[in-house]
N, C-alpha and C positions, 0 to 999 in steps of 0.2 A: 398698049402700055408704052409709055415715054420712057426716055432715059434722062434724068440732073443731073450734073455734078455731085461727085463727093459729102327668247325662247321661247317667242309667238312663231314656232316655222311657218306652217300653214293657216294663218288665221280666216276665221272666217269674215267673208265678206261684209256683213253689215257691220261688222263691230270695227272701230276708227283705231285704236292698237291697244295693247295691254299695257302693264306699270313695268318702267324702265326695270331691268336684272344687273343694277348696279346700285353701289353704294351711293348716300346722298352727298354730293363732294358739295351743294350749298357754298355762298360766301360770293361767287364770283358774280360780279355786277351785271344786273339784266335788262342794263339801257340799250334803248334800238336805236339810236341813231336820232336826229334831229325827223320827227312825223309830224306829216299833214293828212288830214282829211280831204280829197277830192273828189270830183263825181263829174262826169262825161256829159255833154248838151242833153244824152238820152236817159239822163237819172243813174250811168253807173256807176255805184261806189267804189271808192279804193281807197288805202293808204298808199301814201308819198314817203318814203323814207331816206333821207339822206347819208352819205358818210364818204372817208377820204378813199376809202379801200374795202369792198366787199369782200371778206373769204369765204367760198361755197363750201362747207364740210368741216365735220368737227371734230375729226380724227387727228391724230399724233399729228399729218404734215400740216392741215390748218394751222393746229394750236403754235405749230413751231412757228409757223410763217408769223403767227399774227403777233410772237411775242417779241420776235423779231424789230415789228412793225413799232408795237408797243416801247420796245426799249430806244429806239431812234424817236421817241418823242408824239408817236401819233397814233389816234385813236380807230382803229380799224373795230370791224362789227363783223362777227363771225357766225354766220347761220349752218343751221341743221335741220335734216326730219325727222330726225331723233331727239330723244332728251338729252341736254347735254349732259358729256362723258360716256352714251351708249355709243360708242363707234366699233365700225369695226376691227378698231386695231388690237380690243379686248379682245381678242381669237388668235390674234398672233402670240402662241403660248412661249415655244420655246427656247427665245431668246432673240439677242441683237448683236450683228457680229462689229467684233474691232481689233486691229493688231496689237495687241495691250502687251503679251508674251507674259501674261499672270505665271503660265505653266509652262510653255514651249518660248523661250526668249528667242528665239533661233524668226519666227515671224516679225514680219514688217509689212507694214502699207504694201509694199511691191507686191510682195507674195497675197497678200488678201488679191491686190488688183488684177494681180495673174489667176489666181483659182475664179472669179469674179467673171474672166473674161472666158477661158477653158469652158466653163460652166455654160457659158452663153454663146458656147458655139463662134464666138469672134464676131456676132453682129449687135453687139454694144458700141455705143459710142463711147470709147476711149478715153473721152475727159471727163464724159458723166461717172464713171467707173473711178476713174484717178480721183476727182475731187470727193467725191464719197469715202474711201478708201482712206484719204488724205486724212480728210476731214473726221471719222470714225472719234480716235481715240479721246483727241478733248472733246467730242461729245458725247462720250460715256462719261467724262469727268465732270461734266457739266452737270449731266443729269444726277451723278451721285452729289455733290453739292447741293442740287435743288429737293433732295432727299429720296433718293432710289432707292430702293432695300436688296442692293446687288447683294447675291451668295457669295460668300467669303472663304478662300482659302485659311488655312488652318493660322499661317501667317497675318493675314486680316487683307491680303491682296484680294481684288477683283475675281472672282472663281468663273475659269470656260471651262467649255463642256467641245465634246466634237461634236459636228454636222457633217450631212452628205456633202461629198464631195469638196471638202476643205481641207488644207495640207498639215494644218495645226488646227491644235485646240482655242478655239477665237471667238465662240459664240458666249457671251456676257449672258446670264440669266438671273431671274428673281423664279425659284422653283418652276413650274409651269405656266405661271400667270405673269408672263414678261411684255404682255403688251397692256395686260390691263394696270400693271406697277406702272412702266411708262405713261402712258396716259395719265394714271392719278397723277402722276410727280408733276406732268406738264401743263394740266388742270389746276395744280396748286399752283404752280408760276404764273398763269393768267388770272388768277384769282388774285394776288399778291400784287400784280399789276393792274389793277382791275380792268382789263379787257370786256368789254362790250359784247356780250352775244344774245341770241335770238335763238331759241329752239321750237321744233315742230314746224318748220318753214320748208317748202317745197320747191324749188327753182323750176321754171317750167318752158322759159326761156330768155339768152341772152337777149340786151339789145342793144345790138349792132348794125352797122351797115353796109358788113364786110370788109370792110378797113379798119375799125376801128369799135371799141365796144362802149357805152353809154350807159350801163348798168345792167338787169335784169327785172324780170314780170314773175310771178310769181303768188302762192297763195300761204294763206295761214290754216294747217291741216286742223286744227281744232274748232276754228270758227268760218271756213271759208271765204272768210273775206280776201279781195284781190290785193299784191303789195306789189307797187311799186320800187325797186331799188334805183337810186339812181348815183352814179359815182362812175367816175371816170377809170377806175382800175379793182377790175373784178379778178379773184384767184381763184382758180377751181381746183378744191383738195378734195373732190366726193367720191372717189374711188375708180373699181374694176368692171366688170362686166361677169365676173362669172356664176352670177346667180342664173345666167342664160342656159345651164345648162340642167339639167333633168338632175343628175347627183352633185348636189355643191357644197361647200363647208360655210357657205353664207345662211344670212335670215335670208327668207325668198322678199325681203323688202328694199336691199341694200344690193351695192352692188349692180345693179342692173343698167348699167351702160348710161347714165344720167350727165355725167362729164366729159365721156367721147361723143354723144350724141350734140349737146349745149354747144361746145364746142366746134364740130364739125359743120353744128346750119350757124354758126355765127362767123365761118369765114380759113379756123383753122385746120391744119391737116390732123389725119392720126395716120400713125404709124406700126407697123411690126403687129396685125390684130392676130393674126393666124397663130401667134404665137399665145399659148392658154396651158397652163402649168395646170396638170393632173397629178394629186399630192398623193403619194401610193397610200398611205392609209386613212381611210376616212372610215366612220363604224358603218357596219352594214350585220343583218341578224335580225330575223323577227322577236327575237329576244331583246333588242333594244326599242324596237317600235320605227312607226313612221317619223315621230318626231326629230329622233337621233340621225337620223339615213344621210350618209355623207357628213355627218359631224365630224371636223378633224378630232385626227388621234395623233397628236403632235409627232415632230421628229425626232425630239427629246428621247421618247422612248427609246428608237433605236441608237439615237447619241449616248445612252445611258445602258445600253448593251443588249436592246432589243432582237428577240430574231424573228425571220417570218418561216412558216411550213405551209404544205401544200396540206391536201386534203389523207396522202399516202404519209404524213411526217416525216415528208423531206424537207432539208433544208435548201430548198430549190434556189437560191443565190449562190450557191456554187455553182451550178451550173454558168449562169448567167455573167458573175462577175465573182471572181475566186480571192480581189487580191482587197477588195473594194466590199463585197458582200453589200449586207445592207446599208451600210451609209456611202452606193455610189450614187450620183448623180438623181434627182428624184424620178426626169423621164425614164431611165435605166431600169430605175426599180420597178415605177408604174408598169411598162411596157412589161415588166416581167413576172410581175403578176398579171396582167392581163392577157399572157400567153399560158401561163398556166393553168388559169381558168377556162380559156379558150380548148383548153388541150384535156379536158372534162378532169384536173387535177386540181378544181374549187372546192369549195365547201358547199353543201345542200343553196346556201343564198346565195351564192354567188360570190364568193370572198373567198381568204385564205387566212391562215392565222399569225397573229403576230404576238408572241411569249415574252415576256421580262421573266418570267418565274425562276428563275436559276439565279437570278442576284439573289442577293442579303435582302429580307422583305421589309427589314426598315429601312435600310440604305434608298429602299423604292418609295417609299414612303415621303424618306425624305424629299429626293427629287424629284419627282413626279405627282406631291400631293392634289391636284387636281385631277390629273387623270384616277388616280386612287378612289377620292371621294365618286367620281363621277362614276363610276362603274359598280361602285358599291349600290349608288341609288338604283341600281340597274338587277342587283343580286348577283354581280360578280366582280371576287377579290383577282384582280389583276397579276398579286403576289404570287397568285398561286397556281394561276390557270390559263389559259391564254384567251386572246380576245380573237374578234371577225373582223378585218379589213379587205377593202377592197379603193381601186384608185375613186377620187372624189375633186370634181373641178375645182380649184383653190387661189387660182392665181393668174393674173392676165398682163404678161411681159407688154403686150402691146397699149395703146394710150395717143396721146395727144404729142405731136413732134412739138419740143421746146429748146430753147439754148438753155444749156444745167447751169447756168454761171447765172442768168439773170429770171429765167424760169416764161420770158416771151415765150407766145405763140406765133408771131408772125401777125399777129393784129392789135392792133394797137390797143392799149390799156389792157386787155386779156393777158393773165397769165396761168401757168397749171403746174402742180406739186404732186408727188407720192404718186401711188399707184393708177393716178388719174394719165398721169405720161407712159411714156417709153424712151427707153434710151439705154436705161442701166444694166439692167440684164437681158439685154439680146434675148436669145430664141430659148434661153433659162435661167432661171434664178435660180441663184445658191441661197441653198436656206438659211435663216437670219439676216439676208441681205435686205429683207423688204419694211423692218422698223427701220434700220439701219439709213439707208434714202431718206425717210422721211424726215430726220433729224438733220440731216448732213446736208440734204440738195434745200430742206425745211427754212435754214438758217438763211442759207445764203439767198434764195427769192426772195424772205423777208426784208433782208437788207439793202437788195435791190431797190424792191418796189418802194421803199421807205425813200432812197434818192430820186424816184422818180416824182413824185408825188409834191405838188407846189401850191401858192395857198391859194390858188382859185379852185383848187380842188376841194378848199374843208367843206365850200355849200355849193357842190353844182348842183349850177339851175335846173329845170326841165323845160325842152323845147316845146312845140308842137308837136313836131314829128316822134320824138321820145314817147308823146302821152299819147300817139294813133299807135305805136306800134304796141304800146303796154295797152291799152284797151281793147285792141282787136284779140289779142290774146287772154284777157279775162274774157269775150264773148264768146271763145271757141269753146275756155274751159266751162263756162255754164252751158251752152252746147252739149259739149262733151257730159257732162252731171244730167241732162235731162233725157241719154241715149236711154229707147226703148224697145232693142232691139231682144234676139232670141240667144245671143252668147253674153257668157258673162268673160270680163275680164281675166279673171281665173282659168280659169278653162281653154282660151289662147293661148297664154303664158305657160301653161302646163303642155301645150301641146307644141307651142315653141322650144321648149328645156328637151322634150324626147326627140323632136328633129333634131336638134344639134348635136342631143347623144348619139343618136345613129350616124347620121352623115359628116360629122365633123368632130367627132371623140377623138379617143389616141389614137385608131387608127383612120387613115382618110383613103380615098382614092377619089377621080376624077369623076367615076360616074356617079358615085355616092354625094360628088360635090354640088353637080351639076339638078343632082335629083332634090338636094334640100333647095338650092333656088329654084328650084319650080315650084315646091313646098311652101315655099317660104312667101311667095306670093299668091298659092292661093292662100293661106294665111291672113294675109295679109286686107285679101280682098272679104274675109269673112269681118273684118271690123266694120264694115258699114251694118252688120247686124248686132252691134255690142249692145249691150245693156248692162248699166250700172244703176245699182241701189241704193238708197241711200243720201245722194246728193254730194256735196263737196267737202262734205268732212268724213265720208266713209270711206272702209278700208277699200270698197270694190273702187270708188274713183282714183284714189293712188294704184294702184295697181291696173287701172285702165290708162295712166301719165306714165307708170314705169315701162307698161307696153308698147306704145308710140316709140320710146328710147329704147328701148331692146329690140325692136322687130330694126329700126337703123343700123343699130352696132352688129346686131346677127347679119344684116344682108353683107357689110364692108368684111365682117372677119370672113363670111363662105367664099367672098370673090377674091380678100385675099390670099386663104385657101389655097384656092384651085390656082391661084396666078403662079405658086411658088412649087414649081416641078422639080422638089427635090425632097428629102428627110434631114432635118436638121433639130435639132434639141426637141421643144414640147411638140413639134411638126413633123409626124411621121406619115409619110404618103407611101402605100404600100405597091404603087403604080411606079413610084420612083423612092426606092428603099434606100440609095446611098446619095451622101451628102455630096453636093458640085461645088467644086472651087468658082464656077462663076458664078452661084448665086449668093456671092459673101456680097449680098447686096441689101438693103432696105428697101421696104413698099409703101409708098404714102398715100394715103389714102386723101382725096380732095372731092368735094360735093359743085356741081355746078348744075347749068338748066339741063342737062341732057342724065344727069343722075350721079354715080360716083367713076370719079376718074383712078387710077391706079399708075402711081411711077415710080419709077426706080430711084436710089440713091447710092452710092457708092461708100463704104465705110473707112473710116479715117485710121490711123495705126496710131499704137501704143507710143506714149514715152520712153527714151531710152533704156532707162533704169527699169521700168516695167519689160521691155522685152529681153532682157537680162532674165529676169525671175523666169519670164515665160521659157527661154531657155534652159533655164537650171533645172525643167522639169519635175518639180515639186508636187507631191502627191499624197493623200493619204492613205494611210497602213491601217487596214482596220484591224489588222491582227495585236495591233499594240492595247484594244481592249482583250481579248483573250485572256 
């Protein structure tokens, strides 16, 4: 190690996916870009697609980037392997935070950027945290303009709610479905501007040539045919990584490391992997089935005066945190139920309980009518009884290293948005911080990229060398469609999700780290017997391209793991249980001939006026729900 400077879960394999579980938001224009038809001296077909600015991913940070893009004058084309508006930011239930002071005037940007930072353990980058922060309240305002259906104070102000570990009331919501309201709102503004997208489109790799990027190779998941992209400034908005893990709140289709991976062999670093947010409540219960298993159960609940018990009904966060209870910090929580499970005070499944029942059951109704409904289809009223959680993978602090002002990677034309990075929440996210980024850091790439962009860029050409490196890659992928080997795609990925649970969950140690990379390569070495069915529009061959990208992003998160000898926020090493003042450091992760490299970075300090707030030691009372 060097030292720098400063609700198809499981689907089955042959079938190619089910019908999107979203409303038809229709209207928004479905041109791809200037296309041609080509074909290689050896008869291989493909589409040619052109455009000034490709966005990989069609969740909240996309749509922002591209509308961005769109309102500075230029027509950007934004694909998905989803239908569009199925993202995953429809999961992010409970709200998006901003210093508004609806209820508590006493909050400001500082104090968000201080709890923001406290939260993340101090290894956030301090100006990605500030301009977010900054940035927050006109864009809540922005979004209620383009039609939000924010909950309203009795006054008709903006209505928060509290979240763990925030010092006022500052999470903005639309009932439980705060990311799928965002999204439609910012769906209707690309649609209004007619923005150009593409769905069902797979990215399968940049092309680059380590300096700089030329577009992307890629396939169309309903008809297989191979696409060309080609544009000289590509954005990667396509997410996390944590469907890597055996219990996650993702579809096992998303999420799986597609953006750190794309990224990583086309030149740029990722940073901070080891850092992987275990959301304390995810459902768990053979009463909800395998489908639900790791479904988030929002934090809403407990922001709205949820409690957890043990299997004895206690209410085992006294113990743990007395002043904080359930809405301290989500590692605190996680880690404390999974001591108490550990300590045989779980539930028959493995879980513990988490009760609303003591509210007013309309009052619950009211805010929380998703979770409500959802539990109902299940044969249990929430109002009345309590449910089974247990922690569930949710969230992945780590990402692709970028500057938050311009959203670069360090390679030219490449740039990365939303949870596809790292930077903003350090070693943890404060909950509601992660809609929050994507509008805020969303804006500002867009209007980067939008200066950067000149007019040889409306039609670039394709070289030579562009159309050997996109053909050599449709030939692997047909390759890849005709494996007739004795594993199926499935069945790695499932057996990669329980390595990671064991050797690299909440709790880690050295030997458990060292044992998943031995794991993880024989692993590894079992892909030369994959077999996939089907051909290039079945589910089994997406799921054998999400494994190539996941068995990458799982090797860099294990090694950077083991590299960080200390316990810090989502990273608890139980070989080194307290936090070290010298490792208030960053790990970047970089790919060269010899395999991945690992360095350090040193982390920059706060604004004045932000370490004032940090001073003022500003905290939340959970006693003031009481």
């Amino acid at each position: 190690m060097t030292e720098t400077p400063a609700d198809d879960r499981r689907p089955a394999e042959s079938s190619r996916r089910g019908s999107a579980a979203v409303a038809d938001l229709g209207g928004v224009s479905s041109r791809i870009g200037r296309a041609n038809r080509s074909a290689s001296s050896d008869g291989l077909e493909y589409d040619v697609v052109t455009t000034p600015v490709l966005v990989v991913g069609v969740g909240a940070a996309g749509a922002r980037v591209a509308i961005g893009l769109a309102e500075a004058g230029l027509e950007p084309l934004v694909i998905g392997k989803r239908d569009h508006g199925d993202a995953h930011t429809t999961w992010a239930a409970g709200g998006i935070n901003a210093a508004l002071g609806s209820l508590d005037d006493e909050d400001d940007w500082t104090i968000h950027a201080a709890d923001t930072l406290n939260e993340g353990h101090h290894l956030n980058d301090p100006e990605a945290v500030e301009l977010t922060a900054r940035e927050l309240p006109d864009r809540i305002r922005e979004l209620e303009e383009w039609g939000m259906p924010f909950d309203r104070t009795d006054d008709g102000a903006i209505n928060q709610r509290y979240f763990g570990a925030q010092s006022y009331r500052r999470t903005c919501f639309v009932g439980d479905r705060t990311g799928e309201a965002m999204l439609e709102t910012l769906i209707g503004r690309a649609r209004d501007l007619e923005i150009p997208y593409r769905e069902n489109v797979m990215i399968t790799r940049l092309l680059s040539d380590g300096r700089r990027v030329f577009g992307a190779a890629g396939f169309d998941m309903e008809t297989g045919r191979g696409l060309l992209f080609r544009s000289n400034h590509v954005v990667l908005a396509a997410g996390g990584f944590s469907a890597l893990y055996d219990r996650h709140s993702s579809r096992d289709d998303e999420n799986n490391g597609d953006a750190q991976a794309l990224a990583l062999e086309a030149g740029a670093r990722l940073m901070d992997l080891e850092f992987v947010q275990f959301h304390p409540t995810g459902m768990v219960g053979e009463r909800y089935g395998e489908e639900w298993d790791g479904r988030l159960v929002t934090e809403a609940v407990r922001g709205e005066g949820g409690r957890l018990y043990n299997a004895e009904n206690e209410r085992f966060m006294e113990r743990y945190s007395p002043d904080q209870m359930e809405l301290d910090a989500r590692d605190v929580v996680a880690r404390a139920i999974g001591r108490e499970i550990d300590a045989g005070r779980g539930t028959e499944n493995g879980g513990v309980y988490l009760d609303i029942s003591h509210r007013d059951a309309d009052y619950v109704r009211e805010r929380l009518p998703r979770m409500v409904e959802r539990f109902a289809s299940l044969g249990v009223d929430i109002t009345a009884e309590p449910i089974e959680v247990a922690p569930t993978a949710h969230y992945t602090m780590g990402g692709v290293d970028i500057d938050f002002r311009t959203g670069e990677t360090g390679v030219e034309g490449l740039y990365a948005v939303g949870e596809a990075v790292a930077g903003v929440h350090g070693a943890n996210r404060l909950g509601g911080n992660s809609l929050a980024e994507t509008v805020a850091i969303g804006k500002l790439v867009g209007e980067h990229v939008a200066t950067a962009v000149d007019g040889s860029d409306a039609e670039p050409a394709v070289t030579d060398e562009q159309r050997a490196l996109a053909e050599r890659e449709f030939r692997a992928l047909a390759s890849l469609a005709d494996a007739d080997g004795e594993v199926t795609p499935t069945a790695l990925l499932a057996d990669l999700r329980e390595l990671l649970w064991d050797r690299a969950g909440i709790l880690r140690d050295e030997a458990g780290l060292r044992a998943g990379l031995e794991e993880l390569e024989a692993l590894r070495d079992r892909t030369g017997e994959l077999r996939v069915e089907g051909g290039l529009t079945s589910r089994s061959f997406e799921f054998a391209v999400d494994l190539s990208f996941s068995l990458t992003v799982a090797e860099a998160m294990l090694r950077a793991a083991l590299a960080r000898t200390e316990s810090r926020g989502a990273h608890y090493r139980t070989d080194y249980p307290e936090t070290d003042p010298d490792w208030r450091v960053n790990l970047l992760v970089s790919a060269d001939e010899g395999g991945l490299e690992i360095d350090r970075r040193g982390v920059a300090e706060p604004s004045d006026p932000v370490r004032e707030a940090l001073a003022e030691g500003y905290e939340l009372d959970y006693h003031h729900l009481e």
